[in-house]
N, C-alpha and C positions, 0 to 999 in steps of 0.2 A: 504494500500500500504506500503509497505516495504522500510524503509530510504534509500536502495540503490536505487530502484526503483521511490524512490522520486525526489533523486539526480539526477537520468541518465534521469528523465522527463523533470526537470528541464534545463540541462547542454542542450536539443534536441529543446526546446521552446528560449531559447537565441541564437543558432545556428543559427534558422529559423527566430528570430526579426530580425540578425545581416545580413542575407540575402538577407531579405525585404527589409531591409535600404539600403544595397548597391544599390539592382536591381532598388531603387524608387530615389535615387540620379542620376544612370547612366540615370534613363529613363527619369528626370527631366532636365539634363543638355541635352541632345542629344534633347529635345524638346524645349527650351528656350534657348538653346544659340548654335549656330553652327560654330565660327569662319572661318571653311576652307569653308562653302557650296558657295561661291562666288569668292575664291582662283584662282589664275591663273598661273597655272606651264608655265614658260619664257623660261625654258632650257638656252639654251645659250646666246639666245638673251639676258637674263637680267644680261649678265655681258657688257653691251652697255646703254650708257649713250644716245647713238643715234646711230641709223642702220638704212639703205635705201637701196634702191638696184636701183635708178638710177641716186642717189648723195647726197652732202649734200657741199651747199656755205654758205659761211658768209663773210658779209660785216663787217672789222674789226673796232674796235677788241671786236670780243664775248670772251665770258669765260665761260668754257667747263669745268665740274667737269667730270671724267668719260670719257672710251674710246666712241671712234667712228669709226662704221665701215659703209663700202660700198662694195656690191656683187648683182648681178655679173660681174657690172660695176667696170671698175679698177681705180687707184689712181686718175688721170686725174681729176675724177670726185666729188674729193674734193677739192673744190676752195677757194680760197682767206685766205689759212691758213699759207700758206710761207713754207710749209711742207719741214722737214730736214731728210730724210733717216736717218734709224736707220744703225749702222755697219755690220747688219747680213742682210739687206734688209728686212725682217720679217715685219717690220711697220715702222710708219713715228711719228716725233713727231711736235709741233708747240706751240707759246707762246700763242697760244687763247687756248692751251685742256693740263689740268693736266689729263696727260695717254697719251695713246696712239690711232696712225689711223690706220685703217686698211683696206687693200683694196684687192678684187679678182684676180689682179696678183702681190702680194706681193711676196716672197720668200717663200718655202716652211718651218713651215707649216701652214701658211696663208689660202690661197687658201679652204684647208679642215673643219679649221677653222670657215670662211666665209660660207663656203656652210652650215651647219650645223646649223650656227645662223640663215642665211637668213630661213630655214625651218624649224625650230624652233619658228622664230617668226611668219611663214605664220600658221603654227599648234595652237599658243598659241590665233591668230586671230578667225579661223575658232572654236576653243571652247570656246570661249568669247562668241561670235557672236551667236551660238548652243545653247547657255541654255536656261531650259525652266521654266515656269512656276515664270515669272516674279513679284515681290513683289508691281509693280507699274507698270501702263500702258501710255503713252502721258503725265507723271508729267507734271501740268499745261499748256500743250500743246508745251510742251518745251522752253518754257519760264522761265529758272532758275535763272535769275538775279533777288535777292531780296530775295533771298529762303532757308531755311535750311532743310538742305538732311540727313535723317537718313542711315544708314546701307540697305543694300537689291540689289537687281536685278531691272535694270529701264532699259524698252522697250518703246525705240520713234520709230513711222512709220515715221517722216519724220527728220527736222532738230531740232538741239538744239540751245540756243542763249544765249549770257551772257551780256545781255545791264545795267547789276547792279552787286554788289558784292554778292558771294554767298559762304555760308558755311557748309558744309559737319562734320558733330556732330557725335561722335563715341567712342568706348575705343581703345588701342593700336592692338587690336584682331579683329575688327570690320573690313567688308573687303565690297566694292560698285563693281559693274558690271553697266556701261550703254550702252545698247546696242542701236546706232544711225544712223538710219539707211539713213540721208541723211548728210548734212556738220553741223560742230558745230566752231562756232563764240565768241570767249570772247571779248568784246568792248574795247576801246583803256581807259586804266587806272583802268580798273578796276580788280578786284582780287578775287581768289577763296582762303577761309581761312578755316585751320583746329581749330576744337577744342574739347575739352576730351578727347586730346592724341590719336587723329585719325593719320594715319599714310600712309605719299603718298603712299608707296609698297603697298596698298593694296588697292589703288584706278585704276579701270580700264576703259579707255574712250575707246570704239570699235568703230570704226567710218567709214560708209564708203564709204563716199564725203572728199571731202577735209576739212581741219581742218586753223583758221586763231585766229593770237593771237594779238591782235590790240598794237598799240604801248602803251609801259609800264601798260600792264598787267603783273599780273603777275597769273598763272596756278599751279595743284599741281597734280599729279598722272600720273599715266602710260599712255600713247596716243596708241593705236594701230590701223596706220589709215591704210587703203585700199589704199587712193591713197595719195595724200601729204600733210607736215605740212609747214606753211610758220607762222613768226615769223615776226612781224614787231618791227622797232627803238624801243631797250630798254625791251621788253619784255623777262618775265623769266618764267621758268617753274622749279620747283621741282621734280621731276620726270626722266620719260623716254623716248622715243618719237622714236619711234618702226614705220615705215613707209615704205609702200611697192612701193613706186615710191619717189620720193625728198621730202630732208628738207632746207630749205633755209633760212637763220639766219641775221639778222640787229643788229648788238651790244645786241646780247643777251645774257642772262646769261640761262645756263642749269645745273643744279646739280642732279646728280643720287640719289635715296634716300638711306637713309644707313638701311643697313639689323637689327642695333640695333634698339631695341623698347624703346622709347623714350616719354615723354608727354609732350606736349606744353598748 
């Protein structure tokens, strides 16, 4: 063989190692690790720290990080917040929620606004709820108090329960789906905790029975319930709490999660 014909062998075999190596990294990372495969596109709902569509009370005074809206029930139907019109009528403000309320006949353009999250978050429910091929079936018969939850898709046929603390193990990338398909209960004091930099936004509770959060619990991820979330004395959630009939709050703290990726 001929030193050109050496060379251009040569230059045509590192091409195809260099090939190899990509196609066998993309095909290693795409089989061990999938961060979006359990993702949940919010739309607009997730610029809402809390959305309902047949109200949201609070016994004060709660502390609200993050707006709050309500559609396609109007203002009325956010109670006991001392709500101050804004100048433009657009939304309401109050000393229990850093942001703002929002409600179905606010000023235009509200209203369009509102309709938009409300179906937004009925869409973001029904493909939570849709997916298939679940990574866990009845996790210990829905009995998670006591328990550490890796990453994955969790299918309950009936309720979940939170009668102990429970911890949710992860990287900042790591993303949970539990699909529950009767009511889910955390017990009064106790608490759900992240750790390896697992991150609320990307925890998603579907739920849908009603959802109860005992006093001074405290909760961490996205709620998307069916029908309502009820918050008793002192309870907190980190998260979102996305519900398709009332949310009704007792000196609760709610905090939206922040879209930085962060490790605790």
């Amino acid at each position: 063989m001929s030193p050109r014909s050496s060379a251009t062998a040569t230059v045509g075999l590192v091409l195809l190692a260099l090939v190899a190596t990509a196609t066998a990294a993309r095909t290693l990372h795409s089989d061990a690790v999938d961060p979006a495969r359990n993702s949940v596109n919010l739309g607009t709902a997730g610029d809402f720290a809390i959305l309902a569509k047949s109200g949201v009370s609070t016994v004060p005074d709660s502390v609200i990080t993050g707006d709050v809206g309500v559609s396609p029930i109007g203002q009325p139907a956010l109670t006991g917040f001392s709500l101050i019109a804004t100048s433009d009528g657009t939304s309401a403000t109050s000393a229990q929620v850093t942001g703002q309320l929002y409600a179905a006949n606010d000023n235009v353009p509200t209203p369009v606004k509102m309709t938009a999250a409300i179906s937004d978050m009925e869409l973001a429910y029904t493909d939570a709820a849709g997916r298939k091929d679940p990574d866990y079936v009845d996790y210990n018969m829905g009995a998670l108090g006591g328990q550490t939850l890796t990453p994955g898709l969790y299918k309950f046929g009936t309720g979940v329960e939170f009668t102990d603390d429970c911890t949710l193990t992860g990287n900042p990338l790591d993303t949970w789906i539990f699909q529950i398909a009767g009511t889910m209960n955390i017990d009064a004091g106790k608490k759900i905790t992240l750790a390896g930099g697992a991150q609320a936004r990307n925890i998603v509770w579907v739920v849908a029975d009603a959802t109860t959060f005992g006093a001074g619990s405290h909760f961490e991820g996205i709620v998307l319930g069916a029908t309502s979330a009820a918050f008793v004395t002192g309870s907190s959630i980190n998260g979102r709490v996305l519900a398709q009939t009332a949310v009704t709050l007792q000196s609760t703290t709610v905090t939206e999660p922040t879209d930085a990726i962060s490790t605790n």
